[in-house]
LOROZA-177712 format. One record per residue: residue in one letter; x, y, z of N, C-alpha, C in turn. Coordinates in steps of 0.2 Angstrom, whole numbers, plus 5000, padded with zeros to 4 digits. Atoms other than C-alpha are relative to their C-alpha. Example, Ala and Ser with C-alpha at 12.3 -4.5 7.8 and 13.67 -1.06 7.14 Angstrom:
! residues 2
a500449945000506249785039500450065000 s499649944999506849955036499650055003 
//
This chain:
! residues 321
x499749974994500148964940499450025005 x500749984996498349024947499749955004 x500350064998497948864949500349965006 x499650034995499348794959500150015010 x499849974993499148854976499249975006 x500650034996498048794991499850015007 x500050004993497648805010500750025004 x499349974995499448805015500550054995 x499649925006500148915002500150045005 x499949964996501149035010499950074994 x500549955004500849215003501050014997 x499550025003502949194998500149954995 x500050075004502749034988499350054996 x500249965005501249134980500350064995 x499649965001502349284975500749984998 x499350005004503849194967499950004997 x499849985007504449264953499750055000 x500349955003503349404953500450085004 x499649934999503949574952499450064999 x500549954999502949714959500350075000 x499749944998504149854956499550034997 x500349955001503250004951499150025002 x500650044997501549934960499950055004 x500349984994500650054970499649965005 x500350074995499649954984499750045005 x499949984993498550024997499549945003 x500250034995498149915013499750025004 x500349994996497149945027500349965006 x499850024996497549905043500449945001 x499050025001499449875044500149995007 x499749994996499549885061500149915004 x499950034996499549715066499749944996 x500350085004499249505060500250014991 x499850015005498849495041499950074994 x499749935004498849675037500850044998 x499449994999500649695042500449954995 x499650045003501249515032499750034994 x500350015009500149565015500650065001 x499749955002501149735017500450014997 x499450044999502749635020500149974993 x499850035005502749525006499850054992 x500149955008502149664993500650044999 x499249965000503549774998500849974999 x499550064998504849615000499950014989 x500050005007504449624980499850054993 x499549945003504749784975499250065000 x500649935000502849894978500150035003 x500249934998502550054984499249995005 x500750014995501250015000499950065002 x500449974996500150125006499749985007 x500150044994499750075024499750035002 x500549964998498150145033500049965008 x500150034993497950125051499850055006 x500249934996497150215065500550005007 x499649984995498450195078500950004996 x499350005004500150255069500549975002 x499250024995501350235083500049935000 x499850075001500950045083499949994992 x499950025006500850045065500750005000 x499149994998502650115066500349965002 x499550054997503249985076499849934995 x500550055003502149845068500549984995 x499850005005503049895051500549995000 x499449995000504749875056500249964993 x499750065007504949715045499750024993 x500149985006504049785031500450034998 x499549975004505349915029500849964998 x499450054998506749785034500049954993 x500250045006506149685020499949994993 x500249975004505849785007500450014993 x499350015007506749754988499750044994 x500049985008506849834972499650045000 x500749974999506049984977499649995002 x500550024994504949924988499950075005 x500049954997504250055002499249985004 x500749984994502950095015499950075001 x500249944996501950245019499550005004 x500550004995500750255033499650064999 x500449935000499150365034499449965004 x500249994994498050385047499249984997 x500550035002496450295045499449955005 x500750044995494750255057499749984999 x500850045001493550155051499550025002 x500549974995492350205065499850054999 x500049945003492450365060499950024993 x499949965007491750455044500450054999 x499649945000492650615048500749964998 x499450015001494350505048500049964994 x500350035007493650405033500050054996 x500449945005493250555024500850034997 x499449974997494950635030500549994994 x499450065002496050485023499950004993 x500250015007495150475005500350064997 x499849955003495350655003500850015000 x499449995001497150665006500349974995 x499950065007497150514994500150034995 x500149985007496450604980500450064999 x499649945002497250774983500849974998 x499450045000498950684984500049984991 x500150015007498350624966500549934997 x499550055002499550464964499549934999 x500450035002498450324958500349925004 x499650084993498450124966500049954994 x500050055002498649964956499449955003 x500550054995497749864970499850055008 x500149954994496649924985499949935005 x500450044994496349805001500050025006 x500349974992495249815013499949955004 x499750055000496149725024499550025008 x500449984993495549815043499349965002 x501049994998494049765053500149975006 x499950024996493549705069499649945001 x500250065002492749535074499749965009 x500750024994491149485087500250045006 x500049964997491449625097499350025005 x500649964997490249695111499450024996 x500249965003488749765106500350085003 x499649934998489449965102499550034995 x500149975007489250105091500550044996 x499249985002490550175080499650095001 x500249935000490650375080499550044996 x500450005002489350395068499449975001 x500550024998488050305078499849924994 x500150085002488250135067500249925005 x500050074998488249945075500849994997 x499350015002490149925076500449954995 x499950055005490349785067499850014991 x500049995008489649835049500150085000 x499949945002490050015053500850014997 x499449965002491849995053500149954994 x499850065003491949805044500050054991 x500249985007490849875029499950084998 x500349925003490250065029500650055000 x499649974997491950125035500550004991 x499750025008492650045017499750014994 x500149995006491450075007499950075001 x499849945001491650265009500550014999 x499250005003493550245009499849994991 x500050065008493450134991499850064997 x500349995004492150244985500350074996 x499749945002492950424986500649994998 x499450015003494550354981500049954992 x500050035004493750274967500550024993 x499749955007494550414954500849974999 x499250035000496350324959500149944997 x500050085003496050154953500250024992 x499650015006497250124937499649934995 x500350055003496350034923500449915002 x499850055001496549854924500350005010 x499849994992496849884943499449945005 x500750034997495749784958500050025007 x499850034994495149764975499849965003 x500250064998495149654986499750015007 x500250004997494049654999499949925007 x499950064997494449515014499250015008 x500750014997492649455023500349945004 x499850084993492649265030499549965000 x500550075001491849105032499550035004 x500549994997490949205045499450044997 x500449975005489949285031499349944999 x500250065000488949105033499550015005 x500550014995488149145048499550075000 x500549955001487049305043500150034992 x500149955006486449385028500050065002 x500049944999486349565029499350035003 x500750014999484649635036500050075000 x500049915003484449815027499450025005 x500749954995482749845039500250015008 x499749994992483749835054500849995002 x499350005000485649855051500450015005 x499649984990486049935071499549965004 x500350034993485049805080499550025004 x500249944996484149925084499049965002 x500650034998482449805084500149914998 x500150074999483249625083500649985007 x499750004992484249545098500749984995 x499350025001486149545095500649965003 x499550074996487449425094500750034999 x499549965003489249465091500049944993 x499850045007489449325076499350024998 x500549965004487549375069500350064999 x499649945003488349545067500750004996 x499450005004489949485061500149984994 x500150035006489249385050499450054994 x500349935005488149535042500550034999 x499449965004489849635041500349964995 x499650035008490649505031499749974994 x500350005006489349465020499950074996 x500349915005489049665015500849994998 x499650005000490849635013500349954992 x500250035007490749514998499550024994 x500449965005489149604992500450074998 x499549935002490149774990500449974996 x499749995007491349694980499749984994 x500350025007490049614969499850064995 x500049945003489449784965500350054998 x499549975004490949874963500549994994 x499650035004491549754951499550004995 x500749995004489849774943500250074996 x500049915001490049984943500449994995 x499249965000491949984937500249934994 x499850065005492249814925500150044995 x499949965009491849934910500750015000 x499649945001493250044915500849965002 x499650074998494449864918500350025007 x499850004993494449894937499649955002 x500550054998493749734945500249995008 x500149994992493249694963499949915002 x500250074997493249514973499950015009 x500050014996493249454989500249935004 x499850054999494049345000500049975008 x500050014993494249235017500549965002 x499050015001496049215022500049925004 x500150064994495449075036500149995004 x499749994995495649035051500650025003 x499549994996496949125061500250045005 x500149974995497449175077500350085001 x499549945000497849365078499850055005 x500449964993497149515088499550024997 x500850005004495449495075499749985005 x500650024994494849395090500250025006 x499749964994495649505105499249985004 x500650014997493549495109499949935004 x500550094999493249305109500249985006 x499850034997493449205125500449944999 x499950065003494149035126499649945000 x500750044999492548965130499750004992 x500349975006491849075113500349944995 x499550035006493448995103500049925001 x500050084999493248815109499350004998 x500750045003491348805105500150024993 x500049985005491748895088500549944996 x499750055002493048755084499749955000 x500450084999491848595089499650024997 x500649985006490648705077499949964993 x499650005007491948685063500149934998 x499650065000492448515067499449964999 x500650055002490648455067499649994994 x500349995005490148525053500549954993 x499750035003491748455044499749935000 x500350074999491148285050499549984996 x500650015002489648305042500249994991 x500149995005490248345025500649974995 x499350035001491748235025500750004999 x499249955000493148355028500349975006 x499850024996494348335041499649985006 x500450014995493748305059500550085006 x499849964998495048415066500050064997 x499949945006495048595064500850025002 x499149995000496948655061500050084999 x500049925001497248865063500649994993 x499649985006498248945047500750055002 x499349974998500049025050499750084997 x500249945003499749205046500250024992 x499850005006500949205031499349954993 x500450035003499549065025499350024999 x500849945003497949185027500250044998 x500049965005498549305019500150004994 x499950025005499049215005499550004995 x500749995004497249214997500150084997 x500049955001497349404998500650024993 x499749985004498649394988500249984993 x500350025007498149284974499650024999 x500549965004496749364972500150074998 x499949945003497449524970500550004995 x499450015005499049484960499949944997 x499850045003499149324955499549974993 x500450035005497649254947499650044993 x500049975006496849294932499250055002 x500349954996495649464936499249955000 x500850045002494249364925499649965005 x500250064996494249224937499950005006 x500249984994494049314952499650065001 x500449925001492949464947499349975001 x500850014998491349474958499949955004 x499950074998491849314966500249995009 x500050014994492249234982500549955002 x499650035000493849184986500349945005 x499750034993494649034999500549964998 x499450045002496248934999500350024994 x499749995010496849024982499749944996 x500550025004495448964975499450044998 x500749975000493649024968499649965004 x500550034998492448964980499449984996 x500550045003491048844976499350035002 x500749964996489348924982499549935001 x500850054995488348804995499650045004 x500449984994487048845003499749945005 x500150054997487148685012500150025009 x499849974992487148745032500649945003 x499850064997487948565036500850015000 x499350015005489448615025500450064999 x499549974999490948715029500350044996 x499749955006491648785013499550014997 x500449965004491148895000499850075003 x500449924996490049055000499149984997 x501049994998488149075003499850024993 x500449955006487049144987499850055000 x500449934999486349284995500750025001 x499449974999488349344998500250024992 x499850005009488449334978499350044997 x500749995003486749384974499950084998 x499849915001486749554962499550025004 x500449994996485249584969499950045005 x499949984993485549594985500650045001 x499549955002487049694981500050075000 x500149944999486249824975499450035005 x500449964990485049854991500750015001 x499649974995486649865001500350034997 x499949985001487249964991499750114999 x500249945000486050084990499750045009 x500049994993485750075008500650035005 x499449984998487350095013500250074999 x499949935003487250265003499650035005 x500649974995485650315014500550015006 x499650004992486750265031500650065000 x499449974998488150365027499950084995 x500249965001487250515020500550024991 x499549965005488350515002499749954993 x500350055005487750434985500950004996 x499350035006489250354972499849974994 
//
């Protein structure tokens, strides 16, 4: 069954048959693209979502279909959630734990994507403040909720390919900045995070992946131009060329990116996507070929480098875990 599914899978055809009643779930940024469909088809088959988003009133509207949707005790709840923000990070966890209701699956679905350079409210490089540090302080305080045998799932991206992570200068702050070099440091630390966390927590059968949903047009790239988005496709398309794949690049339906998210969290088996790096409902392959378009990098997997960012990330955000 884990096996069977591919690039065009819909995150529906992944999810037949299965029955998520009594499934807690909490998502992150519901408000819009493939936060709102992973939401959609978890409550369409009977779980209990949690939904985080820092603009309610469009989460509210966003969700229509998720409650319109929703079978076998299925359900949405909304809670208010900044990334940018440690105070509204901190906020969201704690009301979690006080709340005391425990999750099956956590994804950390939010983020933003080559953005200006900024800095979020805590004086972090907006890019790995909210992608990466915003999550791994949510995750971390809410760790005590993770039900044995539970996971998360953490959605990064092929953009993971174009930077390693750079712990001596994380805010740019003495290299020159790009918006994809910085996006591509968020979505790397975003792979490393789950390899550690699945490190930390495996004893206690809570296990951690990562995943890249793939190309799709949503309000992820509200930043991009159409200049940005056309050279970024003749990128993709050259690189294909190079390593045999198509020559065209093809976007993915939203129900189709998020379908990874949802093999990796539900469907497959924990073993085979613990620590790992998911695409197409599949395990990625690890190239470190620059030519070549699929897969994931080494340093993205590398415990190693793991545990720097994570211990780094603890220094940035004044908290240890």
């Amino acid at each position: 069954m884990a096996g069977s599914f591919g690039a065009e899978s819909t995150t529906d055809e992944v999810l037949a048959g299965v029955d998520l009643s009594g499934k807690r779930i909490l998502v992150t940024g519901v408000s819009a693209g493939l936060g709102v469909e992973t939401a959609r088809v978890l409550a369409a088959h009977g779980a209990q979502v949690v939904g985080a988003a820092r603009d309610l009133g469009k989460a509210r509207r966003a969700t229509e279909v998720v409650l319109a949707d929703a079978k076998n005790g299925g359900g949405l709840e909304l809670v208010e959630l900044d990334l940018a923000s440690l105070k509204s990070v901190r906020a969201c966890a704690d009301a979690l734990v006080a709340a005391g209701r425990p999750f099956d699956l956590v994804i950390c679905n939010a983020g933003v994507m080559a953005c200006p350079k900024g800095m979020t409210a805590d004086g972090f490089e907006t890019q790995f403040g909210t992608n990466h540090l915003g999550h791994f302080v949510l995750v971390n305080r809410i760790a005590t909720l993770f039900k044995p045998g539970s996971r998360l799932v953490n959605l990064s991206s092929s953009g993971h390919r174009f930077s390693d992570v750079n712990l001596d200068d994380p805010n740019f702050e003495h290299t020159e900045y790009t918006e994809f070099g910085a996006y591509g440091r968020s979505k790397t630390a975003n792979v490393l995070f789950a390899v550690e966390f699945d490190r930390r927590h495996k004893d206690k059968g809570v296990r951690a992946t990562a995943v890249h949903p793939g190309g799709i047009q949503t309000e992820l790239g509200r930043y991009m131009t159409p200049e940005v988005i056309a050279a970024m496709m003749k990128s993709i398309e050259e690189a294909n060329a190079k390593s045999g794949g198509a020559n065209e690049f093809s976007w993915k339906t939203i129900p189709q990116g998020a379908a990874t998210t949802i093999w990796a969290g539900v469907v497959a088996p924990a073993e085979e996507v613990a620590g790992k790096f998911c695409e197409d409902c599949h395990v990625a392959a690890l190239v470190d070929d620059a030519s070549f378009r699929g897969g994931v990098r080494s340093y993205a997997l590398d415990p190693d480098n793991a545990k720097a960012l994570w211990a780094k990330s603890e220094e940035m955000v004044g908290e240890r875990f």
